[in-house]
C-alpha positions as CSV (number, residue, x, y, z in Angstrom):
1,X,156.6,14.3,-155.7
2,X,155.0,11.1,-154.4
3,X,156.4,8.0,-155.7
4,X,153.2,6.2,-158.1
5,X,155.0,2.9,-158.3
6,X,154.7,1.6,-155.2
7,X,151.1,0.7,-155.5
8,X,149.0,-2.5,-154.2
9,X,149.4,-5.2,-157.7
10,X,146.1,-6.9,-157.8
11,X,148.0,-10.2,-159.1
12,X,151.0,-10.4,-156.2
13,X,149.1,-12.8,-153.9
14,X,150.9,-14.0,-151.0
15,X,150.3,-17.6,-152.4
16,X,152.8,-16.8,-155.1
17,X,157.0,-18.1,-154.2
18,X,158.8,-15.5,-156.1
19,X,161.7,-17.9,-155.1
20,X,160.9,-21.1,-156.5
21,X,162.0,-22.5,-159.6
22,X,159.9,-24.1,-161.7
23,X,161.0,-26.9,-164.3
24,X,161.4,-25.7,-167.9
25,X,159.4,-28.2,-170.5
26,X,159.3,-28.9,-173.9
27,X,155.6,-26.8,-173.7
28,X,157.6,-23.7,-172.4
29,X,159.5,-23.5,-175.9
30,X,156.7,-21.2,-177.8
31,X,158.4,-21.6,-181.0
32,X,158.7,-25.5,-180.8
33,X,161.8,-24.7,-183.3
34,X,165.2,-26.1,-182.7
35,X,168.2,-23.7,-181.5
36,X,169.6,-22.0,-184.5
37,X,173.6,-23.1,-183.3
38,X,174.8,-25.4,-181.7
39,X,176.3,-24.9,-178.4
40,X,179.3,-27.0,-177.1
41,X,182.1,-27.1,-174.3
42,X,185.2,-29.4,-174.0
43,X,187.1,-30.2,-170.7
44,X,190.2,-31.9,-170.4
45,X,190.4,-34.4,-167.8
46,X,194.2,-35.7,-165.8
47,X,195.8,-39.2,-166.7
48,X,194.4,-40.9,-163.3
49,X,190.4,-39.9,-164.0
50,X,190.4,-42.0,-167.8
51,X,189.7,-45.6,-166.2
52,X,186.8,-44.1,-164.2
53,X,185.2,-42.6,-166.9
54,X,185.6,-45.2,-169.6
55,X,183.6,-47.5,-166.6
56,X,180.8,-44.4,-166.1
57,X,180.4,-42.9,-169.6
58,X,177.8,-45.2,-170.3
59,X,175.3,-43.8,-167.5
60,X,176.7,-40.5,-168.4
61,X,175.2,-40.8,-171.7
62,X,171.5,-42.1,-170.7
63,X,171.7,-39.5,-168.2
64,X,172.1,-36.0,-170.5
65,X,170.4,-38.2,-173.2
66,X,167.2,-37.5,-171.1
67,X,167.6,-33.3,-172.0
68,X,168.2,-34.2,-175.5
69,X,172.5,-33.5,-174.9
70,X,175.3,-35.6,-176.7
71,X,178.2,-36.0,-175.3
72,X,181.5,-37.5,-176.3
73,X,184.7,-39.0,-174.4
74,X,187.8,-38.6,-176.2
75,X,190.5,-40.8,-174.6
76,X,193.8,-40.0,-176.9
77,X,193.1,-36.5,-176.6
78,X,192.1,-36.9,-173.0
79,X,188.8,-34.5,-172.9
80,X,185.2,-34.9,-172.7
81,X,182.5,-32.3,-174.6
82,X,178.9,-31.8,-174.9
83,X,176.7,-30.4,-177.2
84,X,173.2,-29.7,-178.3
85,X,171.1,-31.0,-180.9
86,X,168.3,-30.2,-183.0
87,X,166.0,-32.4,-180.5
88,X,167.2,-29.7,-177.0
89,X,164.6,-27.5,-176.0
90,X,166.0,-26.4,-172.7
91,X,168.7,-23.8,-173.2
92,X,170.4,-23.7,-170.0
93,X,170.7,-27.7,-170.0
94,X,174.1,-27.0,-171.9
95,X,175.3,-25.2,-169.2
96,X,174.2,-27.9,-166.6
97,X,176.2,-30.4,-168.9
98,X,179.1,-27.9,-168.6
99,X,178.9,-28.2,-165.0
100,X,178.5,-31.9,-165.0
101,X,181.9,-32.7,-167.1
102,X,184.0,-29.9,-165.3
103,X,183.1,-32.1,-162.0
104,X,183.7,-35.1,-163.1
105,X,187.2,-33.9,-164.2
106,X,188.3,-32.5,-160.7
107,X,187.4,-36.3,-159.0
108,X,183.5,-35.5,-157.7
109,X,181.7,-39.1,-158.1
110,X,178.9,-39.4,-160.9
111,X,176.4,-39.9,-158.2
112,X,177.0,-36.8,-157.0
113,X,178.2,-35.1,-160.1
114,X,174.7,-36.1,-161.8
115,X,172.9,-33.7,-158.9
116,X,173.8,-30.4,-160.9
117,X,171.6,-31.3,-163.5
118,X,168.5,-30.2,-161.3
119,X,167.7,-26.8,-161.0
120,X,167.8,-25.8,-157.6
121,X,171.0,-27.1,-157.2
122,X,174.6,-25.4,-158.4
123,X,178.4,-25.6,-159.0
124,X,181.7,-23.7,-158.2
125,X,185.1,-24.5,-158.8
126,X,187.3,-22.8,-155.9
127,X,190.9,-22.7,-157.7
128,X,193.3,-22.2,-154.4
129,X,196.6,-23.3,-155.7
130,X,198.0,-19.2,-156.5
131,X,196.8,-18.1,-152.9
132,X,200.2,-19.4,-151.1
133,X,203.7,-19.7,-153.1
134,X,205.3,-22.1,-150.6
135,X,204.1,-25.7,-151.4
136,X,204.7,-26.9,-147.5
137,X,202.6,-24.0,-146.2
138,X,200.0,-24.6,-149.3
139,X,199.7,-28.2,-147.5
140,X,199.2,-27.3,-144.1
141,X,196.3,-24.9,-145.1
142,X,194.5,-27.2,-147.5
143,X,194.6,-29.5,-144.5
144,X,193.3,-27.4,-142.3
145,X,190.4,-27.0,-144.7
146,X,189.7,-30.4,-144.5
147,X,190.7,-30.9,-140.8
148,X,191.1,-33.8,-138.4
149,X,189.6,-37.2,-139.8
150,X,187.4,-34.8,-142.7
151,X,185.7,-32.7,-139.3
152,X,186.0,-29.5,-140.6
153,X,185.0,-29.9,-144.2
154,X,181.7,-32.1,-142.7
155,X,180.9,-29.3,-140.6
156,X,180.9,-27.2,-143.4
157,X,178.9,-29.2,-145.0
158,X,176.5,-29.5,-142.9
159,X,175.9,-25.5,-142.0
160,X,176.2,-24.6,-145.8
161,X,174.4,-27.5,-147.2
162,X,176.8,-28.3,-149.8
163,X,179.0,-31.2,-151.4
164,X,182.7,-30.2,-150.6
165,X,184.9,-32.1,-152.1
166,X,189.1,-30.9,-151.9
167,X,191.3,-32.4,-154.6
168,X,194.4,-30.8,-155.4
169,X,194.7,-27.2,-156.6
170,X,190.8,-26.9,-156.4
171,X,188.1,-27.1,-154.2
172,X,184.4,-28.4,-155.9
173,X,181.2,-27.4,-153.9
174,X,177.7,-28.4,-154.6
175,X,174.6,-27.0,-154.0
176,X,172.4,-23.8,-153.0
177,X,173.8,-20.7,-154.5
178,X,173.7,-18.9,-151.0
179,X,175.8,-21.6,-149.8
180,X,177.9,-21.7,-152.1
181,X,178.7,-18.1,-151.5
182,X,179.8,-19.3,-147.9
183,X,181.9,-21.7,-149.1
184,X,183.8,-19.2,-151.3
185,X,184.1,-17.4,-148.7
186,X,185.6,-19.8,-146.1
187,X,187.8,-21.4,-148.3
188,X,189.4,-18.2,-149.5
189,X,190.0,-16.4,-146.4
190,X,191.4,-20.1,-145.2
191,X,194.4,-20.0,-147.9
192,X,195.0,-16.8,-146.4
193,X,195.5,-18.2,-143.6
194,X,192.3,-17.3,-141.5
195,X,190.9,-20.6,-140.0
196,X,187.3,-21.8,-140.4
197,X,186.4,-22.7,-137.2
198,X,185.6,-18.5,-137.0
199,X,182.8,-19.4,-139.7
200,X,182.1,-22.3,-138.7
201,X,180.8,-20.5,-135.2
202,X,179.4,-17.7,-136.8
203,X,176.7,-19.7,-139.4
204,X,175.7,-22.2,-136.0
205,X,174.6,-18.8,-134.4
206,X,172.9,-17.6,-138.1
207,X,170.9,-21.2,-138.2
208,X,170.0,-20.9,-134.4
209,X,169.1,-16.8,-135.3
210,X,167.2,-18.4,-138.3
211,X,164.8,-20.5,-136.6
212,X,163.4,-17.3,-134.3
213,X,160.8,-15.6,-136.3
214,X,161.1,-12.7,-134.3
215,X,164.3,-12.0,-135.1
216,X,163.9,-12.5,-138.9
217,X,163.7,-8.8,-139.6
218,X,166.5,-7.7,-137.3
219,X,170.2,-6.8,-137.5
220,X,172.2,-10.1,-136.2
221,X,175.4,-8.2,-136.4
222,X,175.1,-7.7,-132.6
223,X,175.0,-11.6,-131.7
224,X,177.9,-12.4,-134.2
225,X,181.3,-13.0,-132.4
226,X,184.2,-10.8,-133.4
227,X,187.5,-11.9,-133.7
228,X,190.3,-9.7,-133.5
229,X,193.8,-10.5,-135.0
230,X,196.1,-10.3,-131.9
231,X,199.9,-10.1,-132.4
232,X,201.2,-12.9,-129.5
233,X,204.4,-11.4,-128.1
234,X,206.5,-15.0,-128.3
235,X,209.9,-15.0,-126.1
236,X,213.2,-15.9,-127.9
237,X,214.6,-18.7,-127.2
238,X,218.2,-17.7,-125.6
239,X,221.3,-19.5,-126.9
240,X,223.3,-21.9,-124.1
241,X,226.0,-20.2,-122.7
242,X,225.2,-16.6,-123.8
243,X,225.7,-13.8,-121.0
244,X,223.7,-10.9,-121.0
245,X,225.8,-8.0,-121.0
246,X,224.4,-5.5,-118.2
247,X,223.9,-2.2,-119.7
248,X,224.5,0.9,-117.8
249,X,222.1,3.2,-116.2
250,X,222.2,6.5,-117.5
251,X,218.9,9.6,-116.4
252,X,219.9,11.2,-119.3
253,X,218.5,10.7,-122.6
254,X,220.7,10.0,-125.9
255,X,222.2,13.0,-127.7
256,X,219.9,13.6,-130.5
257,X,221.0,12.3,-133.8
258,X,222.1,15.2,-137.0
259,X,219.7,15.7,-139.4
260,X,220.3,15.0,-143.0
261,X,220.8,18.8,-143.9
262,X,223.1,19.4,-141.1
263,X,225.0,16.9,-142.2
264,X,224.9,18.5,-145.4
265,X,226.0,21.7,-144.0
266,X,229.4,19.9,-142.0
267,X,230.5,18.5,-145.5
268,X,229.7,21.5,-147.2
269,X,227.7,20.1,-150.0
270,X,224.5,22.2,-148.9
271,X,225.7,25.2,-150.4
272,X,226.9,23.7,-153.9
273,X,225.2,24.5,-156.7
274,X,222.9,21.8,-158.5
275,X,225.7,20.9,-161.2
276,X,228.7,20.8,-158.6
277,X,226.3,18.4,-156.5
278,X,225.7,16.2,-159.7
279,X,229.5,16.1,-160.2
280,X,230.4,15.2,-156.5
281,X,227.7,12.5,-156.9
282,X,229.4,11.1,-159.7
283,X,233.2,11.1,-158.7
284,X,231.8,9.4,-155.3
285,X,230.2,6.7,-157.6
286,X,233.6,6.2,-159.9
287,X,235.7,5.8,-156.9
288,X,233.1,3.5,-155.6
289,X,233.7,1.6,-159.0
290,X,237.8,2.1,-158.6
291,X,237.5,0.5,-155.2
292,X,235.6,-2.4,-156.6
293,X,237.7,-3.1,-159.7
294,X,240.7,-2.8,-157.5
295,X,238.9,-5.5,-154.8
296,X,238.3,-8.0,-157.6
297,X,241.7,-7.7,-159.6
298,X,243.3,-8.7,-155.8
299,X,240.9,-11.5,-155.7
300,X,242.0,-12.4,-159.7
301,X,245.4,-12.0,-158.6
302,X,245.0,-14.4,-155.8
303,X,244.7,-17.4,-158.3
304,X,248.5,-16.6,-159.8
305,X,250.2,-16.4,-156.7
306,X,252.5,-19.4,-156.2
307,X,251.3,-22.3,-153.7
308,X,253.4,-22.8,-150.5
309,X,255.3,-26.2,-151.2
310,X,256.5,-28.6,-148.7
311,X,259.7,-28.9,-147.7
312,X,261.3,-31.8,-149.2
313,X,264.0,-33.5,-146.9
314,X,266.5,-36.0,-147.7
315,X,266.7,-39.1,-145.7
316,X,270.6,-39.9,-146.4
317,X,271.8,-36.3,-145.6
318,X,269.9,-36.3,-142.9
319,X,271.2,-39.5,-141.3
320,X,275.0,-38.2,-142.4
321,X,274.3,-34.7,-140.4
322,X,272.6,-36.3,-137.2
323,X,275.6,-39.1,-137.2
324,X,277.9,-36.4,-137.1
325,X,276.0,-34.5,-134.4
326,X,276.2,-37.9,-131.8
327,X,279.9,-37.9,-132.7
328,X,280.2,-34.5,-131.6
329,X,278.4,-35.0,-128.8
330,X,280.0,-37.4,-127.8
331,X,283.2,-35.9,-128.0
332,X,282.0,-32.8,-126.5
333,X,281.1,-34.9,-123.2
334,X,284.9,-37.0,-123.2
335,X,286.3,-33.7,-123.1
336,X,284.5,-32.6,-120.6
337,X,284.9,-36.0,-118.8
338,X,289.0,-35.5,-119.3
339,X,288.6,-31.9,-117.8
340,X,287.1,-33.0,-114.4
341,X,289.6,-35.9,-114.0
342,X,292.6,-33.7,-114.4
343,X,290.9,-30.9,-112.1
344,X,290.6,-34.1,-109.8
345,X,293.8,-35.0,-110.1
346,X,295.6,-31.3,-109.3
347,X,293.5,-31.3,-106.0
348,X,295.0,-34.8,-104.6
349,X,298.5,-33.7,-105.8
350,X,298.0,-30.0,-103.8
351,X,296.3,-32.0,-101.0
352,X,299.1,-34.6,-100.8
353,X,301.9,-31.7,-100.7
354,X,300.1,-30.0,-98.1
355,X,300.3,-32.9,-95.8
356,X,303.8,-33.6,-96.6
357,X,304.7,-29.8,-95.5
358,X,302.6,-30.1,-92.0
359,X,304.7,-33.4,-90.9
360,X,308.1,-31.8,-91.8
């Protein structure tokens, strides 16, 4: 059956911009009636941002006052909340206010913050902090974000169109809705650890691509780079004074190791029964637990055995028994002494005789 609904609409001019967003007026609200509830949202805000407010609240106020919002700064409690009134005919401004308080809480300037309030223009709250567990590698990749001297994140800015703004566990972006889907984008796949400047060349070649009108209509897929993940084979570093054992050459192959069944079938557990198996499995696991019990009460043991104590020696005793060593000593080598003299002695008398004996 032919489609019928695809037919020429007398009032779809070319002059109309489906894209464009016009202003909403107090005209635009038919009723001219006030909301029937009133809407309100509360942020809290850290310790360090309280001075800054309390200094911009003022312009805050003149600002939101303009769409009919109030808006209140509570400083014990340390949160800010906005709400409608009777007088607010726009009913997204409340969310614009929203946007404007949950900025001004994660450190954007008011200056910039004050920008969400127009309508062409958006928000988004990147939280990155449960992307990496490590805090050391959380801080290299947030740096990388940002890059050398705030080159990266500028870049960003300029190819996306957006504020970027990175303060702590979050990222804050500003701007176009299709850039701020880029920016999700980027800033995700950087905590996990993919690193921008692949984006960052891939939307320069989507702004050049852009610009041609004759390739507006056409897949760009083909001029995109692609960027494989490539495992780098890195050498280890060898330890100083380690010697390579040289292994020896050998044609033939390893011998193939069992299988788990003919293991089985060595032990004999492969033709047990399912019960005899259960019970082998659980006398294996108590003498498991024997050996352990037996291990730690060796260990416990260990604390009562008696320490080695060092030998105590007597100084008076000592001198008494090494005294009476020299002494002997000394005797020993008199003796000895005495022994040779007399041996001396026998030989001049034998000598002596001798000589007598020859002259006779």
């Amino acid at each position: 059956m032919v489609s019928t609904h695809n037919r020429d609409k007398p009032w779809d001019t070319e002059d109309i911009d489906k894209w464009s967003i016009e202003e909403f007026k107090p005209e635009d609200n038919a009723s001219g009636l006030h909301f029937t509830e009133e809407s309100s949202f509360m942020t809290l805000f850290p310790k360090y941002r309280e001075q800054y407010l309390r200094t911009i609240w003022s312009d805050v106020t003149r600002n939101l006052d303009k769409y009919f919002i109030d808006c209140q700064l509570d400083l014990v409690e340390g949160s800010m909340t906005v709400k409608t009134t009777r007088k607010t005919f726009d009913p997204a401004i409340i969310l614009k206010a929203r946007d404007l308080i949950k900025l001004l809480a994660r450190s954007v300037p008011f200056p910039q913050a004050v920008k969400i309030l127009q309508d062409d223009i958006a928000c988004d709250v990147i939280k990155i902090g449960n992307f990496v567990t490590n805090k050391d590698r959380f801080v290299k990749r947030r740096q990388r974000l940002v890059g050398p001297n705030g080159n990266t994140l500028k870049a960003l800015e300029l190819l996306t169109k957006c504020y970027i703004l990175v303060q702590g566990n979050t990222v804050s972006a500003m701007g176009p809705f299709k850039g701020l889907k880029e920016v999700r984008r980027v800033v995700e796949d950087c905590m996990n650890n993919v690193h921008p400047i692949y984006y960052i060349k891939e939307l320069m070649i989507k702004q050049e691509l852009a610009k041609n009108p004759e390739l507006a209509h056409e897949d760009w897929s083909r001029f995109l780079p692609m960027f494989r993940k490539r495992n780098v084979a890195r050498k280890k570093s060898k330890k100083i004074g380690e010697k390579k054992e040289k292994k020896v050459y050998t044609p033939f192959p390893p011998a193939q190791l069992p299988r788990k069944v003919d293991l089985q079938i060595e032990s004999g557990e492969y033709f047990l029964g399912k019960k005899e198996k259960e019970r082998k499995k659980l006398q294996e696991k108590r003498d498991k637990q024997e050996e352990a019990t037996e291990v730690k009460k060796q260990e416990r043991l260990k604390d009562f055995e008696a320490p080695e104590e060092n030998s105590y020696e007597n100084k008076l005793v000592t001198k008494e028994k090494s005294h009476k060593k020299d002494k002997k000593d000394k005797k020993d080598k008199k003796e000895k002494k005495d022994k040779k003299r007399s041996k001396h002695n026998d030989d001049d008398e034998e000598g002596s005789s001798s000589k007598k004996s020859r002259h006779d």
